[in-house]
C-alpha positions in Angstrom: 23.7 78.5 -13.5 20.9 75.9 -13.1 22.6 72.5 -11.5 23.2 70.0 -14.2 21.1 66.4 -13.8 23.2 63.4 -12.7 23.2 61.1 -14.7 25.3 59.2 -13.4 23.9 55.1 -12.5 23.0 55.3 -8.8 24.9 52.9 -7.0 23.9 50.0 -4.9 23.9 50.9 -1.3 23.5 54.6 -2.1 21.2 55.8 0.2 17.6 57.9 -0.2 17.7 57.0 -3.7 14.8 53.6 -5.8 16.8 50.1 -6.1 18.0 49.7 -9.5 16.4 47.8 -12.2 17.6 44.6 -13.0 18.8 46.1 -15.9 20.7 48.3 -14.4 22.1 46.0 -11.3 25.8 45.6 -11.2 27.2 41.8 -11.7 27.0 40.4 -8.3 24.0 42.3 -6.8 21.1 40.3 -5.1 18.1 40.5 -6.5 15.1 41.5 -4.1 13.3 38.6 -2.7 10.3 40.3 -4.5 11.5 39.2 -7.8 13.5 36.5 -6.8 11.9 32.9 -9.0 10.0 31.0 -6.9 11.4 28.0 -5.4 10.9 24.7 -7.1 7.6 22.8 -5.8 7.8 19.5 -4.0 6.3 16.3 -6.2 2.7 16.1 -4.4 2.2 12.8 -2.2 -1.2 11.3 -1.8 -1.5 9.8 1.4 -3.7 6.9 2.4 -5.4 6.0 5.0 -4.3 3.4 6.4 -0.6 2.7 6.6 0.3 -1.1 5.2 3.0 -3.5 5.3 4.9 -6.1 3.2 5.3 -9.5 4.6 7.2 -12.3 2.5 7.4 -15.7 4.1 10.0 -17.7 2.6 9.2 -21.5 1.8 13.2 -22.2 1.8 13.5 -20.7 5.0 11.0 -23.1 6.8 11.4 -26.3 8.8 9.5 -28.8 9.7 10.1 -28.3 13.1 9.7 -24.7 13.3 6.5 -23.2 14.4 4.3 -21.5 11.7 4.6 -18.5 11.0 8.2 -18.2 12.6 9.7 -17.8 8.9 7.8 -14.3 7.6 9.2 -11.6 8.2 8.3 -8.1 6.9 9.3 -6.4 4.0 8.3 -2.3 4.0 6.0 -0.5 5.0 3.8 2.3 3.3 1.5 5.2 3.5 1.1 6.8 0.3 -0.2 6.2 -3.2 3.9 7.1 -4.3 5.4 4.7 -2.0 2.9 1.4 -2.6 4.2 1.7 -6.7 7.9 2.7 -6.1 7.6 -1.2 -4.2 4.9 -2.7 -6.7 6.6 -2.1 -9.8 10.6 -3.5 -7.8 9.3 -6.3 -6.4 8.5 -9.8 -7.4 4.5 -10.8 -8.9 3.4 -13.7 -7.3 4.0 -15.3 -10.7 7.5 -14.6 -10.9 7.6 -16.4 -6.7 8.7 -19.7 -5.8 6.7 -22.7 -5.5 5.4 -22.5 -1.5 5.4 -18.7 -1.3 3.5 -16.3 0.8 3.0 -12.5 0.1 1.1 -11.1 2.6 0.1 -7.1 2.9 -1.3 -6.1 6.1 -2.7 -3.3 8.0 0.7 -1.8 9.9 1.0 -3.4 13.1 -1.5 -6.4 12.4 0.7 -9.3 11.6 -0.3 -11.5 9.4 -0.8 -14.5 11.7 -3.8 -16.3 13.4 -2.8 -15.4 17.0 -2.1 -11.7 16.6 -4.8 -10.1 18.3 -6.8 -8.3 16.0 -7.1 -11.6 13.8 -7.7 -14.0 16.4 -11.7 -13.7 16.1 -11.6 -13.3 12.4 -11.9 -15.2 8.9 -10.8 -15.4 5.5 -12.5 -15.6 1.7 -10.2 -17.1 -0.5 -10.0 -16.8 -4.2 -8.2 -20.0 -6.0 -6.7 -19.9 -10.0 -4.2 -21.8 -11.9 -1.0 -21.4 -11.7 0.6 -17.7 -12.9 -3.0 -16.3 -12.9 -3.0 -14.3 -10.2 -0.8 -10.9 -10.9 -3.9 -9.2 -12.1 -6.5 -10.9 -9.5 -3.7 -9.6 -6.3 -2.9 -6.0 -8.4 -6.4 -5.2 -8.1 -7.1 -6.4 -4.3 -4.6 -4.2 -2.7 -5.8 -1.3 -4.7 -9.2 -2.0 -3.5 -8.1 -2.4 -0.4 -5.6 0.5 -0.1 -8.0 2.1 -1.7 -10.9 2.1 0.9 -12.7 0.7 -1.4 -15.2 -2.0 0.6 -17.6 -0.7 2.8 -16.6 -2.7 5.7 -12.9 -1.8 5.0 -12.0 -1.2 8.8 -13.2 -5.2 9.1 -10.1 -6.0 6.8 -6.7 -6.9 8.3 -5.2 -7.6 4.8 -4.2 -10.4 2.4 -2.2 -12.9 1.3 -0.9 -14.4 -2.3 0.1 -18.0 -2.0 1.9 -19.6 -4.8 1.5 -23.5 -4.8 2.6 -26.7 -7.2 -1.1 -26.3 -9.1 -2.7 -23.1 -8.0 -2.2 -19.6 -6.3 -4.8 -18.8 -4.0 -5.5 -15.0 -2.8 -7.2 -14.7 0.5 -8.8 -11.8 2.5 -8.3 -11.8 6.3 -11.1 -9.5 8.4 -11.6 -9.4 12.1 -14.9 -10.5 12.9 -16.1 -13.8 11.8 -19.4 -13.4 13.6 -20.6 -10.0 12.0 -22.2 -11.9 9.1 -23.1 -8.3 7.4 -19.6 -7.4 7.1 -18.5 -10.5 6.1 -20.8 -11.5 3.2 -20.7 -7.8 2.1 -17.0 -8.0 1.8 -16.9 -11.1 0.0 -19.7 -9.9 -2.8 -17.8 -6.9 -3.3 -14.3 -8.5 -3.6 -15.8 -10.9 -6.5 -17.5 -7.4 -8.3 -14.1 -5.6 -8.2 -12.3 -8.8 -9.9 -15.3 -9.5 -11.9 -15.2 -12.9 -10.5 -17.9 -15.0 -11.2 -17.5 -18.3 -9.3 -18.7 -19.0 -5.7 -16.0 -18.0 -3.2 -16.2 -19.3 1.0 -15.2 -17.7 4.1 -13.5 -19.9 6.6 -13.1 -18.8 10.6 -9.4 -19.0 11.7 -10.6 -21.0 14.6 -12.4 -23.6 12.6 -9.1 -23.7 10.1 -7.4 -24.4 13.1 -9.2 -27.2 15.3 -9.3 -28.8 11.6 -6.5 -30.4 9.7 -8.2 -31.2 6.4 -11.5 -29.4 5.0 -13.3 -26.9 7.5 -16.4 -26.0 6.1 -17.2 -22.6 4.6 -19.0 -20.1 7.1 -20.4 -17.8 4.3 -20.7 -18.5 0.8 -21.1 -15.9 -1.9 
């Protein structure tokens, strides 16, 4: 007599014989990494090229008999699209700051200070507006400049929001005073991404510094 077909299910570890379906798999049984769901994908970063830090210098924290500078201290650093607006959108605008504040962001490892090395030769362009003006003006310099947006952006060292009794002024710190090409090219493009239409000047550290009151502008654009 002819042998009669199993029909039995196979069972798992039984050797020789397919893998069972999954719906045939007994409760417990490990799905083949074949079939097994991929895991979950990590949120993409986008990382920039330059990494930059946070500097906040604290009017209430300064004497007059400290040195300059001696009062800023750094706040975080960044180096990705992700990170800069998980600290932009928890952190203060330079409206919401106190009279005699200074927000600085800086290259990493360039402080934001006349005798740190990299901006001892250098300058700034400055951009003045009334008071609480400035959240949009500052917004859209450190995306330009985070951005790699200028041409001469390895020129820039960073810049700085200061919050005074009648105006805030935004500045633009760069390395080299004396490259005149980088210099004026930076300040016309700084007005065109702001869509600022007065004349702005670029003062050398070292003229701002052998002068008390009023050095004179360097470039003009």
């Amino acid at each position: 007599m002819a042998d009669e077909t199993d029909t039995r299910p196979t069972s798992a570890g039984s050797r020789g014989r397919p893998a069972p379906d999954d719906d045939d798999r007994e409760e417990g049984e490990i799905a083949d990494d074949s079939s097994a769901p991929a895991p979950p994908l990590q949120p993409a970063t986008h990382p920039l090229e330059h990494s930059w830090t946070f500097w906040f210098d604290n009017p209430q924290g300064k004497s007059k008999q400290a040195a300059w500078g001696s009062s800023i201290r750094p706040i975080h650093t960044f180096s990705t699209v992700e990170d800069f607006w998980g600290l932009y959108n928890n952190i203060h605008h330079p409206s919401k700051l106190i009279v005699g504040a200074d927000f600085h962001c800086f290259k990493n490892k360039i402080e934001p200070k006349w005798e740190d090395p990299i901006c001892a030769n250098g300058g700034k362009w400055t951009i003045s507006c009334g008071r609480g003006k400035s959240d949009t003006m500052w917004l859209h310099t450190l995306l330009a400049m985070i951005g790699e947006q200028f041409d001469y952006g390895d020129e820039i060292c960073g810049a700085v929001v200061s919050v005074r009794g009648k105006q805030e002024r935004i500045a633009i710190w760069t390395k080299n005073a004396g490259n005149e090409a980088a210099q004026v090219s930076i300040g016309k493009q700084w007005k065109e991404f702001l869509d600022y239409k007065d004349s702005i000047g670029f003062i050398v550290h070292d003229d701002a510094k052998k002068m008390d009151k009023g050095p004179k502008n360097r470039y003009t654009v």
